[in-house]
C-alpha positions in Angstrom: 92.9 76.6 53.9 90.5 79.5 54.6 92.9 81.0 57.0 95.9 80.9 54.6 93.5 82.5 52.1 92.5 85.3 54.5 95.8 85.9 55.8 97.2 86.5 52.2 94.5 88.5 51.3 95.0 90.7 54.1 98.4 91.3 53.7 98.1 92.3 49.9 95.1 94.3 51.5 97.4 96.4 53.6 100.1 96.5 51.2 97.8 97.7 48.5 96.7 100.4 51.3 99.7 101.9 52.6 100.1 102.1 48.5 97.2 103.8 47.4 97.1 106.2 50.5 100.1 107.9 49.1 98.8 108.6 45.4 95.6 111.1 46.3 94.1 113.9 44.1 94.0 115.0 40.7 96.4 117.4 38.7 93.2 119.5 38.2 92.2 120.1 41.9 96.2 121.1 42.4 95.6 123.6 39.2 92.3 124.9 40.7 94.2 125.5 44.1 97.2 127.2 42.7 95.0 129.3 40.4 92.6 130.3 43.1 95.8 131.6 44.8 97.6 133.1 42.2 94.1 135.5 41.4 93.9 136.2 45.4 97.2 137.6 45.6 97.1 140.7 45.0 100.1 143.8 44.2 101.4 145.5 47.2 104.2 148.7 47.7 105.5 148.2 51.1 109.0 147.0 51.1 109.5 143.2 51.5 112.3 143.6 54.3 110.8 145.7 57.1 111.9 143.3 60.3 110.1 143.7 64.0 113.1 142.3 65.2 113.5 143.8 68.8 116.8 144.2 71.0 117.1 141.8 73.6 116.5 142.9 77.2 117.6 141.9 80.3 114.3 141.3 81.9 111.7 138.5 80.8 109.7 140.8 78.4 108.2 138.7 75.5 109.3 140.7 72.8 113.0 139.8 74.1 114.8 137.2 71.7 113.4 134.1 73.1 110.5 135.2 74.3 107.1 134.2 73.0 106.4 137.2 70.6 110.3 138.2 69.4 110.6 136.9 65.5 112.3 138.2 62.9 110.1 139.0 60.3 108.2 140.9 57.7 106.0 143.1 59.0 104.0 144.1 55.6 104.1 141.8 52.6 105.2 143.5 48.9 104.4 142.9 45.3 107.1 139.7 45.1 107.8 140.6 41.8 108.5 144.3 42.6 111.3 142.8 45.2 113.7 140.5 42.5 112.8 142.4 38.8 112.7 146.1 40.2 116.1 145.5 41.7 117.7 143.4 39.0 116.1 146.6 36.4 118.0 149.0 38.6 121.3 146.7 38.9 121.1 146.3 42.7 120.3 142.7 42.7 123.4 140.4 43.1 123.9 137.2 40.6 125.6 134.2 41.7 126.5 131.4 39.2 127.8 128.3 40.2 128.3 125.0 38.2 125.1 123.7 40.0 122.9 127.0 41.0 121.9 130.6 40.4 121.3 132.4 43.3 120.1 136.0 43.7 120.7 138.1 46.6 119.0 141.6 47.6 121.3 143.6 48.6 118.8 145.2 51.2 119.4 142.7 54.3 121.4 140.3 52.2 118.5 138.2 51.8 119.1 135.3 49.7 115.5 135.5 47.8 115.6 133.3 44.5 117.8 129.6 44.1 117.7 127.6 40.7 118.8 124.4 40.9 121.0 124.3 37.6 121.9 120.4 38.0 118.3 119.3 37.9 115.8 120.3 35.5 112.0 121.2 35.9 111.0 118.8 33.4 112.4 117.2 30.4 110.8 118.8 27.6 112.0 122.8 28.7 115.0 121.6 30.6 114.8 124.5 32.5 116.3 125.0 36.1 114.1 123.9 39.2 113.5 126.7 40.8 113.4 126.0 44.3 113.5 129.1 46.3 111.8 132.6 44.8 110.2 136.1 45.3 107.5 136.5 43.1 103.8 136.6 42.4 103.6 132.8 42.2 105.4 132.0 46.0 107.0 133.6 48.3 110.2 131.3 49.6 113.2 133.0 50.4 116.5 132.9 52.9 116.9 135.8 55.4 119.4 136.4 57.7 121.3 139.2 59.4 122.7 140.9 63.4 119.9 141.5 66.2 120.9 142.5 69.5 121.8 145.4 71.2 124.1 146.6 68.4 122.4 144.3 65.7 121.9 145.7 61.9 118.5 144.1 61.9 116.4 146.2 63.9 112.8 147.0 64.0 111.9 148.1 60.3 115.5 149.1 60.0 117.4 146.9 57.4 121.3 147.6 56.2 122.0 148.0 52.9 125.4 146.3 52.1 128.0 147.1 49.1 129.5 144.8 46.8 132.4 145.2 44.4 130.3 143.5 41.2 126.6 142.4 40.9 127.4 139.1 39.4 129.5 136.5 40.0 130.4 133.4 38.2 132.5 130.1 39.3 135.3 129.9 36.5 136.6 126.9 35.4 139.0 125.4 37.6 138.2 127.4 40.8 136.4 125.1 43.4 135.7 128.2 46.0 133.9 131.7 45.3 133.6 134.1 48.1 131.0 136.9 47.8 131.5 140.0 50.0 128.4 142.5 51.2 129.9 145.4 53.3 128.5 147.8 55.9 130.0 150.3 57.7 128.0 150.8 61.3 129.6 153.8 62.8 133.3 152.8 63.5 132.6 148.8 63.2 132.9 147.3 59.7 130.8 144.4 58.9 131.0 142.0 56.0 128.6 139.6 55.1 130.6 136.5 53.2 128.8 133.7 51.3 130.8 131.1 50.3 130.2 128.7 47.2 131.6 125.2 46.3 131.5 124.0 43.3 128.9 120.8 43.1 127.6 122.0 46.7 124.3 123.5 47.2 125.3 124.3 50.9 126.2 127.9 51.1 128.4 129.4 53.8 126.8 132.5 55.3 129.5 134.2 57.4 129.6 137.6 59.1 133.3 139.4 60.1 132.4 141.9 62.3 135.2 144.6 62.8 134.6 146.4 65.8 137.3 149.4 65.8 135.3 151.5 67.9 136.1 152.6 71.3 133.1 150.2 73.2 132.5 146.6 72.8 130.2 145.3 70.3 127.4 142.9 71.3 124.6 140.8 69.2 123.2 137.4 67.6 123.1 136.1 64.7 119.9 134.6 63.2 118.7 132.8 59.6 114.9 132.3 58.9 112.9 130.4 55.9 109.7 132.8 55.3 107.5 131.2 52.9 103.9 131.0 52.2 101.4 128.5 51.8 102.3 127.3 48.1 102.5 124.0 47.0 105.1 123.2 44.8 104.9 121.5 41.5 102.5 118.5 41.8 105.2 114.8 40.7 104.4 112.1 38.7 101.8 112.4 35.8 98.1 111.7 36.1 97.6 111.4 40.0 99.9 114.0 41.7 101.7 112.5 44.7 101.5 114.0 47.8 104.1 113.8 50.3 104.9 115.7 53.4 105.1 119.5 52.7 106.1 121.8 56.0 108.5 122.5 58.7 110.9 120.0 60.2 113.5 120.6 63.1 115.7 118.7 65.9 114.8 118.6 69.3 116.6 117.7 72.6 114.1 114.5 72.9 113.4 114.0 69.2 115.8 113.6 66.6 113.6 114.7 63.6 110.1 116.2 64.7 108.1 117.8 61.2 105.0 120.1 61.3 102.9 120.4 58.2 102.3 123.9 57.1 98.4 124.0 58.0 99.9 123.1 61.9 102.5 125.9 62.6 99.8 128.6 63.5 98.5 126.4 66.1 101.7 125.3 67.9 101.4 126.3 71.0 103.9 128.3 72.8 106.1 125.2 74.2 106.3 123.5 70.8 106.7 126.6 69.3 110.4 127.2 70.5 113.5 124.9 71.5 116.7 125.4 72.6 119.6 123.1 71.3 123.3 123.3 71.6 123.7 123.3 67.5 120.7 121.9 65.9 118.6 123.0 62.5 115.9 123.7 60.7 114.6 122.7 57.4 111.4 123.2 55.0 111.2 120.0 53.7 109.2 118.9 50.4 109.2 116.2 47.7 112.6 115.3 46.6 114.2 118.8 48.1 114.6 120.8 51.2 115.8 123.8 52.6 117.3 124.5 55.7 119.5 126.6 58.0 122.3 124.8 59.9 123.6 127.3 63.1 127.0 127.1 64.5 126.7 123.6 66.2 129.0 124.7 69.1 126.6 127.7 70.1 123.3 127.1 72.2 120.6 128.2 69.8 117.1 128.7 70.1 114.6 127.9 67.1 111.1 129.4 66.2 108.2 128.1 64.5 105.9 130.4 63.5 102.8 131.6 61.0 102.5 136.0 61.0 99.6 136.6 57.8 99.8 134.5 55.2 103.9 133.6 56.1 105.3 130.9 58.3 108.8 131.7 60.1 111.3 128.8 60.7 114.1 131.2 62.7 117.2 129.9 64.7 118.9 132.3 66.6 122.7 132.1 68.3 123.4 132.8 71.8 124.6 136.5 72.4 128.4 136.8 71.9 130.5 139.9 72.4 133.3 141.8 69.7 135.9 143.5 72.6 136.2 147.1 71.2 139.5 146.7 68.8 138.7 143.0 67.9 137.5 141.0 65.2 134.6 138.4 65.1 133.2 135.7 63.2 130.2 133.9 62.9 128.9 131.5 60.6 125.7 129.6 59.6 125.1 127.1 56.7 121.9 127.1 54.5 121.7 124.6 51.9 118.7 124.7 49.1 118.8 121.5 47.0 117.7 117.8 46.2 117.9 115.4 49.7 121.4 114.5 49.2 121.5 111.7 52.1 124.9 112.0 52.2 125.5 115.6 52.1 122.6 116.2 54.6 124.2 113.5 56.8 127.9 115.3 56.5 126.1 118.8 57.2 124.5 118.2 60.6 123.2 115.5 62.8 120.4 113.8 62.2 119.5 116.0 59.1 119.4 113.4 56.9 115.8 112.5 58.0 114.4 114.7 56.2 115.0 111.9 53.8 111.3 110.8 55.4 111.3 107.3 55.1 108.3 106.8 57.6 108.9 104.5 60.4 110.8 101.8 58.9 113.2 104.3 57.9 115.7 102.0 59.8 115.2 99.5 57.1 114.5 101.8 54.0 117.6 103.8 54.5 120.1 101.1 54.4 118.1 99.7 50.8 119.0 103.1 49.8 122.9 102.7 50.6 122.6 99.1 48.5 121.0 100.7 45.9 123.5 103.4 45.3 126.4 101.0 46.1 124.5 99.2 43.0 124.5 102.3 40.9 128.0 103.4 41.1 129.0 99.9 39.6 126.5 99.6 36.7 125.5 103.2 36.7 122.0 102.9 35.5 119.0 103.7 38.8 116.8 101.0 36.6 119.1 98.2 36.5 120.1 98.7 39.6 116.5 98.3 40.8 116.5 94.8 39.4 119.6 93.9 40.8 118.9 95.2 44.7 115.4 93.0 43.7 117.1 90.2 43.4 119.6 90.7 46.4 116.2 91.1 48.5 114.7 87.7 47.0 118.3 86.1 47.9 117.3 86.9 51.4 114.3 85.9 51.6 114.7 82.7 49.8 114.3 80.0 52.3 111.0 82.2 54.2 109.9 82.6 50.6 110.2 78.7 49.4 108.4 77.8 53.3 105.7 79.6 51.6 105.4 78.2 48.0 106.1 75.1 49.3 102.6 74.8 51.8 100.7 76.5 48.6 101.7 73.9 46.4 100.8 71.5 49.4 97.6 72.9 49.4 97.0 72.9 46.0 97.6 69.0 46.0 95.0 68.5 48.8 92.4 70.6 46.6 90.8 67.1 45.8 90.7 66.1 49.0 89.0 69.7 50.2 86.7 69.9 48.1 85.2 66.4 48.9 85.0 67.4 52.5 83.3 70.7 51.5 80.6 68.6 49.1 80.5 65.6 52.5 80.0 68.4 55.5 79.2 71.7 53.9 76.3 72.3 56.3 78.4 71.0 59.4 81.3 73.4 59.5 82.7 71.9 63.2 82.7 68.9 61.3 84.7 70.3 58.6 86.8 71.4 60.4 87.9 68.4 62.6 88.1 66.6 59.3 90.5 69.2 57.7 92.5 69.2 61.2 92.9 65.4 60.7 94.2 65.9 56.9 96.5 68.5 57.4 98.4 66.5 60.7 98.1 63.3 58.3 99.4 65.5 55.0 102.0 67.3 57.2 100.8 70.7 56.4 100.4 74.3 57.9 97.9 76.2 57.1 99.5 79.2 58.4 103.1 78.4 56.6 101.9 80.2 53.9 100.8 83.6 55.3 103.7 83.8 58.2 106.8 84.3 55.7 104.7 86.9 53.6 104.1 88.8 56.5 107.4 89.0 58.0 108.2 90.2 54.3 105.8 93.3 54.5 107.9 95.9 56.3 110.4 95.4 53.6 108.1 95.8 50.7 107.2 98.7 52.4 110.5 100.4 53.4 111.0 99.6 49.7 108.3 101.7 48.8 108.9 104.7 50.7 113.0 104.3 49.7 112.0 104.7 46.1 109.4 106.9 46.5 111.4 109.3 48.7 114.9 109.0 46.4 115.3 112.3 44.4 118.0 110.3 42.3 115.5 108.6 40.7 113.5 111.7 39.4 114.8 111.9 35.2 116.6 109.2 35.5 116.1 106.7 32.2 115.8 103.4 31.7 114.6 100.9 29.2 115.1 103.5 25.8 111.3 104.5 26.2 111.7 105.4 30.2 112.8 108.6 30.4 111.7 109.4 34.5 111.9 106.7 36.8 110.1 108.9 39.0 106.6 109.1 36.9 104.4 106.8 35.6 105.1 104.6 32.5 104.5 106.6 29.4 103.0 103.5 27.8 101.9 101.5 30.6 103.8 98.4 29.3 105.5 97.8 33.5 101.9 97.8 35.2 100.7 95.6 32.2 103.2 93.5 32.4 103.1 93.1 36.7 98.8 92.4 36.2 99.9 89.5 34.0 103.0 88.1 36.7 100.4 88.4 39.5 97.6 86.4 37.3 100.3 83.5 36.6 101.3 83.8 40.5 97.5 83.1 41.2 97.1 80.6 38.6 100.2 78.7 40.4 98.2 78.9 43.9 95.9 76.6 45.1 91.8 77.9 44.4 90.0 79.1 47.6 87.3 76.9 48.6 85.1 79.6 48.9 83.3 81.1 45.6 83.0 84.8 46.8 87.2 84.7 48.0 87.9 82.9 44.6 86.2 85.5 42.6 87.9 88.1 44.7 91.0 86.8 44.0 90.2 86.6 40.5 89.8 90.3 40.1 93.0 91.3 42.1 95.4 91.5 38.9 92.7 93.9 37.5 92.4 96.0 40.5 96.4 96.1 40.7 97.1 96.6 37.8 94.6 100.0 37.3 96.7 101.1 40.6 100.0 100.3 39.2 99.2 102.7 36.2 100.3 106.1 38.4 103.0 104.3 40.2 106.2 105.7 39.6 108.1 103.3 36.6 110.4 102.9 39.5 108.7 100.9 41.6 106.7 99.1 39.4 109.9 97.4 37.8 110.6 96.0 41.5 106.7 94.7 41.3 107.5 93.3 38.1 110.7 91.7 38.9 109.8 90.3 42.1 107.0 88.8 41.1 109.1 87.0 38.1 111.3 85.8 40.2 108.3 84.7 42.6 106.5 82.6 40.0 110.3 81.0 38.6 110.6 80.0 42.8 107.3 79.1 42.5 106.9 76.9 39.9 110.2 75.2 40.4 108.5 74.2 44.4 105.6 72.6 42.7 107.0 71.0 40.3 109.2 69.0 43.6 106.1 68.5 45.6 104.3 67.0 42.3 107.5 64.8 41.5 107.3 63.9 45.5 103.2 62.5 45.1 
């Protein structure tokens, strides 16, 4: 009995754990942090798109792309607001609308520096856009791009300064593609700078034609690079602010998905700090939404991590490639700035989609996911499809599930009987214990039956977790009339209540431990649950709730048959 007890009470243990290890710090340490920041910054005139990009060299100089120093970056930080307002004042700053984003981009470089998510809001109240990527005096978080080389644009604070034909753009109705040309004339070779927009696609095609009519032949790489700084971005949930992996995440030859928080990429050293990769990415990955640059996966491309100041650099650069003098060249990257779209990651590049980061068990979690959005597009509602995917999960678990009700109600019958031996031979526990060995093999019962099926359970509560936790779908989506984000707590706590009461009657339906101090324990479990379950997303406290109903229906109907049996 005692080890049934402890093994059940270690499992919640760990479950309640890997739960509460996730939900850390207050809103108001998040507010003191960003305030702190926001007075430290302070205005600055140097222009935000000096590069100390080099040329590459033939000999094994660092400064050579590849080598250990060569990044394309800012050299002197600006006033961020100076960089997007000044240049929208003056009319220079180009204005992309798209059925599902805004996007600005300087002409200087052809830097995309500012990305609002039109399709998903901030928050409910404002309905504003979530703004995503921006250059002002709350973050710096913009996409940069451009030529390096021996006849690159980019050179060391040397930037072009392309021409467009409008400084807005809009997708009309009925179009589903809108091209946006930036043009430069280099001496006798014309280069344009093409983004491409879908419609409903925050993946934007970021092309250069290079036009070499000159007399020699034109040579250079292409590279894309997230600079951000050490922001953190708008704290989820209400209450206790969540906080989930915030940094830098890329594919390696030996790892699929390897991610470096932001506090770690200044002291990478300088093997980790670069890998080569025939295609590849990288990504900035956050709660719910990522960015991330996606190379020409036929080209062997090298990728930087780094931290210059207060700025980390995630840079991929292409192999060098060659535009015969009279000949035309193109060469195209992706960068997409959205929500993590599973599917759309998965379509973009290999292995991309984990930055979905489902933890370990992702190999369980992401096929939940799948369910749960096969479940959606029938009944289209993220709650009720919760329910529904909770029940499919106790389908499967039926017969490990009833194994286990069935020795608890055992146990509970042979209560009597323990608590004679425990009044008999209290003070002789090997006694005891041969006595309870003898009751159990004449009772037919397990001791461990009960703990065993809950345990080979656990990774799938916990995939479970991480599946909802990690599922941007379920951020402002309703449920219930009062619900109104899945993603946050329960505005009127009525879910946690209502799981501390399941898990009191699932208690009440289990034998008592023999032991007074693990009894009272178990009596304050609901309690301690429950206070927990108040921050929990709504989300994942209706699968709580649910599963637990279902639990206590199993339950019940188990003793009721091992009662009727006696």
């Amino acid at each position: 009995m005692d080890w049934q007890r402890t093994g059940i009470l270690a499992a919640a243990a760990v479950v309640a754990l890997v739960l509460a290890k996730q939900w850390i710090g207050f809103s108001e340490r998040y507010d003191a942090e960003l305030a702190t920041r926001i007075a430290a910054q302070q205005p600055q005139t140097a222009t935000a798109d000096d590069f100390s990009a080099q040329a590459p060299t033939n000999g094994d100089s660092t400064d050579a792309p590849g080598g250990d120093n060569f990044v394309p970056e800012v050299t002197q930080a600006t006033d961020p607001a100076a960089v997007t307002t000044t240049a929208s004042a003056s009319g220079q700053t180009i204005e992309v609308i798209t059925d599902v984003a805004r996007v600005l981009i300087n002409p200087k470089g052809g830097d995309i520096v500012r990305v609002e998510l039109l399709d998903i809001f901030k928050d409910l109240d404002s309905k504003q856009p979530f703004l995503l990527l921006s250059n002002d005096a709350n973050q710096v978080y913009e996409a940069q791009s451009g030529l390096i080389g021996k006849n690159g644009t980019d050179q060391s604070s040397q930037r072009p300064v392309f021409a467009s034909d409008k400084t807005q753009y809009t997708l009309s109705e009925g179009d589903d593609t809108m091209y946006v040309d930036l043009n430069y004339q280099q001496g006798d070779v014309a280069i344009t700078k093409r983004f491409t927009f879908e419609r409903g696609d925050h993946a934007i095609d970021v092309e250069y034609i290079i036009n070499n009519q000159s007399s020699e032949a034109w040579s250079g790489a292409m590279f894309g690079q997230v600079k951000r700084d050490n922001h953190q971005p708008p704290k989820t949930g209400a209450g206790f602010g969540v906080s989930p992996f915030l940094g830098a995440a890329i594919t390696t030859v030996d790892e699929n998905y390897k991610k470096y928080k932001l506090e770690e990429i200044g002291e990478l050293s300088a093997d980790k700090r670069r890998t080569e990769i025939t295609g590849g990415w990288v990504a900035m990955v956050q709660h719910y939404f990522v960015s991330a640059w996606i190379p020409p996966q036929e080209s062997n491309n090298l990728f930087t991590l780094r931290r210059q100041g207060e700025y980390n650099f995630l840079t991929f650069q292409t192999s060098e490639f060659v535009v015969p003098a009279g000949e035309k060249l193109n060469v195209k990257a992706v960068f997409y700035a959205g929500p993590k779209d599973v599917d759309r990651l998965e379509a973009l590049a290999p292995h991309l989609d984990l930055t979905v980061d489902y933890g370990w068990l992702w190999w369980i979690a992401k096929p939940l996911f799948h369910l749960l959005d096969f479940i959606h597009g029938i009944i289209g509602s993220w709650g009720w499809s919760i329910v529904i995917l909770t029940l499919i999960i106790k389908l499967i678990f039926f017969y490990p599930s009833a194994i286990s009700y069935r020795s608890m109600a055992k146990m509970r019958k042979l209560q009597p009987m323990l608590a004679d031996l425990k009044e008999r031979y209290g003070d002789d526990r090997q006694k005891m214990s041969g006595e309870l060995m003898k009751i159990y093999k004449k009772e037919k019962v397990n001791p461990f039956a009960g703990c065993l099926p809950m345990l080979i359970q656990m990774p799938v509560f916990i995939s479970l977790y991480w599946m909802l936790m990690e599922s941007v779908e379920l951020r402002h989506a309703p449920f219930l009339g009062y619900i109104k984000d899945l993603s946050v707590m329960d505005p009127y706590f009525i879910l946690p209540v209502l799981f501390g009461i399941t898990m009191f009657v699932q208690q009440k339906l289990q034998p008592t431990p023999p032991d007074p101090m693990q009894a009272k324990i178990m009596q304050f479990l609901p309690i301690i649950f429950t206070v927990m379950f108040l921050f929990f997303p709504a989300g994942l406290v209706v699968y709580w709730v649910v599963n637990n109903t279902l639990s206590i229906a199993q339950q019940w109907v188990i003793t009721r048959q091992i009662e009727k049996e006696a």
